[in-house]
C-alpha positions in Angstrom: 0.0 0.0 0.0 1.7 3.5 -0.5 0.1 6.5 1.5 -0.8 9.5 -1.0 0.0 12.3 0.9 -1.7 15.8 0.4 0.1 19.0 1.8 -1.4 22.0 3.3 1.1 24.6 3.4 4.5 25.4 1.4 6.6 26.7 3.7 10.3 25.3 5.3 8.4 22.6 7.8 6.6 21.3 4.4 9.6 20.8 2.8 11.0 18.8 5.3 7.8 16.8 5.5 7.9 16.3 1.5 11.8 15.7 1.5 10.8 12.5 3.6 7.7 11.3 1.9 10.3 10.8 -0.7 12.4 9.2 1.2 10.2 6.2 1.8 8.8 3.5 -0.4 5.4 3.4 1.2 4.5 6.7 0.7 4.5 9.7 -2.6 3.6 12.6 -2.4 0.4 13.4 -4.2 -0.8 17.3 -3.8 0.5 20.5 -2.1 -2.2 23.3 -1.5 -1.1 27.1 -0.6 -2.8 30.2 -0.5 -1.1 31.3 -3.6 -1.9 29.1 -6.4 1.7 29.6 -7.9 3.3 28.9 -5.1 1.7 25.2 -5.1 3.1 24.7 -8.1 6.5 25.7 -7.5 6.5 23.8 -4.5 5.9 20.5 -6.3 8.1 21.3 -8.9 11.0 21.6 -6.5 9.5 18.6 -4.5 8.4 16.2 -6.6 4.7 16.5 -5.9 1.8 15.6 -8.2 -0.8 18.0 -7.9 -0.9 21.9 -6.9 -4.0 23.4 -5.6 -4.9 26.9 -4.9 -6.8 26.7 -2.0 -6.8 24.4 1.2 -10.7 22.8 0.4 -9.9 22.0 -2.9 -7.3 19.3 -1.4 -9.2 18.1 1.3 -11.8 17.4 -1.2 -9.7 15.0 -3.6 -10.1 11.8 -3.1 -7.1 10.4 -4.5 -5.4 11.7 -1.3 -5.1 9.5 1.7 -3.2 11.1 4.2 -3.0 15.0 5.1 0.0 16.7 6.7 -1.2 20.4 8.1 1.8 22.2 7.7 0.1 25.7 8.6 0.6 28.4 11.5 -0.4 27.2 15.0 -3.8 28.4 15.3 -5.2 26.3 12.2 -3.6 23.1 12.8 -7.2 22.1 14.9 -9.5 23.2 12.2 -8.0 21.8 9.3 -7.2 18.5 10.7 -10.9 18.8 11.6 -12.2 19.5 8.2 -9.5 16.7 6.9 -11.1 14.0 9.3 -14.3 14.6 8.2 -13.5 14.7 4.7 -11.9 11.2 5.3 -8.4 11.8 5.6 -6.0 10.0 7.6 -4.2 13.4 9.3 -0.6 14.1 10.6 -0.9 17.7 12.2 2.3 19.9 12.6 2.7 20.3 16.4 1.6 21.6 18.7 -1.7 20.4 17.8 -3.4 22.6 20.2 -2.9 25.4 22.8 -5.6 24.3 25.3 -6.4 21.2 26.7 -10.1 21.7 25.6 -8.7 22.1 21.8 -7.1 19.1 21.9 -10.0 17.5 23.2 -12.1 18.3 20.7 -9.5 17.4 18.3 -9.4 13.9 19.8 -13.4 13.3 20.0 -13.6 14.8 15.9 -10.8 11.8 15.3 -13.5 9.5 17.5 -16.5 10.5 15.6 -15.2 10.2 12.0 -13.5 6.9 12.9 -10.3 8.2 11.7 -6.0 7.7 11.8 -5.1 11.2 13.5 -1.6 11.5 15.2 0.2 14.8 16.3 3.6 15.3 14.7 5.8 15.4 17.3 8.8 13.8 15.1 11.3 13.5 18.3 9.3 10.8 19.8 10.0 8.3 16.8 13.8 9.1 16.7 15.6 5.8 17.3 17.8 7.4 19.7 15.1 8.4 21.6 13.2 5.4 21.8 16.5 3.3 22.7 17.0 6.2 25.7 13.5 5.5 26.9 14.1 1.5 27.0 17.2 2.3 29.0 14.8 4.0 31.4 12.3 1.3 31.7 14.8 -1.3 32.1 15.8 0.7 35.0 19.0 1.2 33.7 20.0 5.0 35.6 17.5 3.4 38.4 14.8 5.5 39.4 14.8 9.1 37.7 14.9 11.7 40.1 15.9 15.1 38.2 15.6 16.2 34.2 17.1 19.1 32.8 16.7 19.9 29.0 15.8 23.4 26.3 15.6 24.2 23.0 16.2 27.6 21.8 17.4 29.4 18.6 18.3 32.7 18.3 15.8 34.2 15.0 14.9 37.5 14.0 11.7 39.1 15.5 9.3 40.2 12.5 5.6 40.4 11.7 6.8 38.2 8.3 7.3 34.9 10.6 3.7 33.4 11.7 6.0 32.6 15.3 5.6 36.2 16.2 1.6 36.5 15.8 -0.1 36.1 19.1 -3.4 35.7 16.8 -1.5 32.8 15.3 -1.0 31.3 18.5 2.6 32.0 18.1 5.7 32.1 20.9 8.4 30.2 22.2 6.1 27.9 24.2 4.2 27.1 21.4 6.8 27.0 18.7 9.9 24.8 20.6 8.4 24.4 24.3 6.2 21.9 23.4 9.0 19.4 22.7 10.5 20.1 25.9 7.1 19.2 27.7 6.0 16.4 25.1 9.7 14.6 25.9 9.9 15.1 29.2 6.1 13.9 29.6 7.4 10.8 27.3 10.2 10.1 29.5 8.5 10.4 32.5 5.4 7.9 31.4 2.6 10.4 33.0 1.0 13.7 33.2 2.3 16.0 35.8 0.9 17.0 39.0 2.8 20.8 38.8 3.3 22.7 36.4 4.6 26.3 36.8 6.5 28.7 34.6 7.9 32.0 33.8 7.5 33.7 30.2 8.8 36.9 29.0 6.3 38.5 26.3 8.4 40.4 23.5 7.5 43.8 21.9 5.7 41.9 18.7 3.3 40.5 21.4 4.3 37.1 21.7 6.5 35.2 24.5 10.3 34.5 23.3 11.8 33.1 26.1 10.9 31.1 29.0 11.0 28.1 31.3 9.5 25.9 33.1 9.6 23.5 36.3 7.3 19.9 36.4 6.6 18.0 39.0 5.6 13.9 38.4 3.9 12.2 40.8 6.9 9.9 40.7 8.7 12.3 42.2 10.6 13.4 39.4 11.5 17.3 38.7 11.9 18.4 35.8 13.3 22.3 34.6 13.0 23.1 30.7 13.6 26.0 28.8 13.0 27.4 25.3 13.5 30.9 23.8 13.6 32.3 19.9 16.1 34.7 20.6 19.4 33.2 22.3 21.0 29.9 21.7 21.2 26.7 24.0 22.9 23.5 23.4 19.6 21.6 23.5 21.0 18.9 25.3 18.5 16.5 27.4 20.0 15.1 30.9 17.9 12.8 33.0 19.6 11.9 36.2 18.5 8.7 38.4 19.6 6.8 41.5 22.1 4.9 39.8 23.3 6.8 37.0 22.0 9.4 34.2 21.3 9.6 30.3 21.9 12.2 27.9 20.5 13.2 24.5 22.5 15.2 22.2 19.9 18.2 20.7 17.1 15.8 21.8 14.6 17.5 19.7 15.9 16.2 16.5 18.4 13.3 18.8 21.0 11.2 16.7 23.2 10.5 19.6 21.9 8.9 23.1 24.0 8.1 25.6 23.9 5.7 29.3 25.9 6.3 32.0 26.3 4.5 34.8 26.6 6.3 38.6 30.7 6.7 38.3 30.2 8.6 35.1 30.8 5.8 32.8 29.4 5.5 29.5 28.1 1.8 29.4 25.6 2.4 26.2 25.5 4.6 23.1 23.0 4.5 20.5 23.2 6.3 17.2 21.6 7.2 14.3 23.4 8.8 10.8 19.6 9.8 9.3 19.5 13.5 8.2 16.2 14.2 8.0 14.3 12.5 10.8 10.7 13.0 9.6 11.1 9.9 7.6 9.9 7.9 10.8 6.5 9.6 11.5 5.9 9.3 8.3 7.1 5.6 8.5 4.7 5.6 11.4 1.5 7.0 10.2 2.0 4.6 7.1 2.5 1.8 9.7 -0.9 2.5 10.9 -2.8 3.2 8.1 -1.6 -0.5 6.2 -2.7 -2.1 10.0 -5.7 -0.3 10.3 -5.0 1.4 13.2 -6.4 4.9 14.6 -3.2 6.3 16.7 0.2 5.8 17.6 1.5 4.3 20.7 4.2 6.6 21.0 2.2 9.9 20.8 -1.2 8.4 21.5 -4.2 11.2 21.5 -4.0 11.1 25.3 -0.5 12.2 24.8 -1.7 15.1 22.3 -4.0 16.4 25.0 -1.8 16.1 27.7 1.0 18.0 26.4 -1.6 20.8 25.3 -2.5 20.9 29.1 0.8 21.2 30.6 1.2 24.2 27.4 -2.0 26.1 29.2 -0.9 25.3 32.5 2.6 26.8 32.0 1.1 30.3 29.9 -1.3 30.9 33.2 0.9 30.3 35.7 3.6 33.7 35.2 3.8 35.9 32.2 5.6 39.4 32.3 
């Protein structure tokens, strides 16, 4: 079975997204839609897809398309995938899917009522890295975690031109690269948290650009994250137990894990040399659709609203 993908959006995420459709055997690439008619169509010349629309119905409508991938701002990623499921679409949202707990929920119960494959792209959590550092944990190798530390930042340029810095677009450092701090360490961690505070610095465009957060599991572990748009971190992920610690290497898009035991020795490494690690939610959501399966164990819809909780928790709790 290949998985005709459909597109909505051209922008730098989409590419990405289109780069790995090609990239696997079980999937092509089969329409693009943008605002701009001509803009399709450049995109799938450059990307190798079949069919350019001008406007985001006119995909959802074709039924030669099987899967949808919502490459658009923050704010529409809920309505489209909406309008997709209903339309019969199997849908891989951008994250983060939702900025409330309530949106995702209603998200999750339009997936329920149209019967169909919805999953929340939160890429890092298929990384093979990642999935090897969250065996190590379950097989107890660090012993029970007690303290996570982990950010992801970049350092961009504040404009109106970049749908990060609309607050109507439900845009910010929270939303834009906090949300893989909390989905990861929520991963990690196996469960929601019981606290969640925070501290977020609003820019003069209106939207937050830096900020961090502290989590408390009912396990007992602690975790502190932070995220920004406007300085530079070394995105590193450190989990810290009773009888050792792991590390993940820029764990947001991790291609180098490492186990160490509680002298400091390394005692496992895993490692990956893929370039584009998109290739394995798309793997994923192709998985799924050839088993005839609804969502993914690894970012389950429970998962989806949970993370969109702890986002809403953290924005209410400080913002200055």
């Amino acid at each position: 079975m290949t998985v005709r993908f459909g597109i909505l959006g051209a922008g730098n995420i989409a590419r990405k997204l289109a780069a790995a459709v090609g990239a696997c055997e079980e999937a092509e690439l089969a329409a693009v839609a943008a605002r701009d008619l001509s803009r399709a169509e450049a995109f799938c010349r450059e990307n190798g897809g079949r069919k350019a629309y001008g406007s985001y119905d006119e995909l959802l409508n074709d039924p030669e398309i099987d899967a949808v991938y919502i490459a658009l701002p923050n704010k529409l990623h809920l309505p489209y995938a909406i309008q997709a499921m209903e339309h019969g679409k199997a849908v891989l949202s951008e994250k983060p899917f939702a900025a409330t707990r309530a949106e995702a929920a209603e998200g999750v119960e339009a997936a329920r009522r149209t019967g169909a494959l919805f999953m929340e792209a939160m890429w890092t959590r298929w990384l093979p890295p990642v999935q090897q550092a969250k065996r190590w944990l379950d097989e107890g190798r660090i012993g029970k975690p007690l303290l996570a530390d982990l950010a992801f930042t970049f350092a961009g340029e504040a404009t109106r031109r970049d749908p990060r810095y609309h607050p109507e677009l439900d845009g910010g450092s929270l939303m834009d690269v906090g949300c893989y701090c909390l989905s990861t360490i929520q991963y990690f961690a196996g469960e929601r948290p019981a606290k969640v505070c925070g501290v977020l610095k609003t820019g003069a465009l209106g939207v937050d650009e830096v900020g961090t957060g502290s989590l408390l599991f009912p396990s007992g572990l602690v975790a502190s994250i932070g995220f920004g748009m406007q300085v530079r971190s070394n995105g590193d992920f450190w989990i810290y137990g009773e009888k050792g610690k792991i590390l993940l290497r820029e764990f947001w898009g991790c291609r180098d894990a490492r186990c160490y035991d509680a002298d400091g020795n390394e005692v496992d490494r895993c490692t990956d040399e893929e370039t584009n690690g998109f290739v394995y939610e798309v793997r994923e959501l192709c998985r799924l659709l050839r088993e005839g399966k609804k969502e993914s164990p690894f970012m389950t819809w429970q998962d989806t609203i949970d993370v969109a909780e702890s986002i809403e928790r953290l924005r209410t709790s400080f913002t200055a």
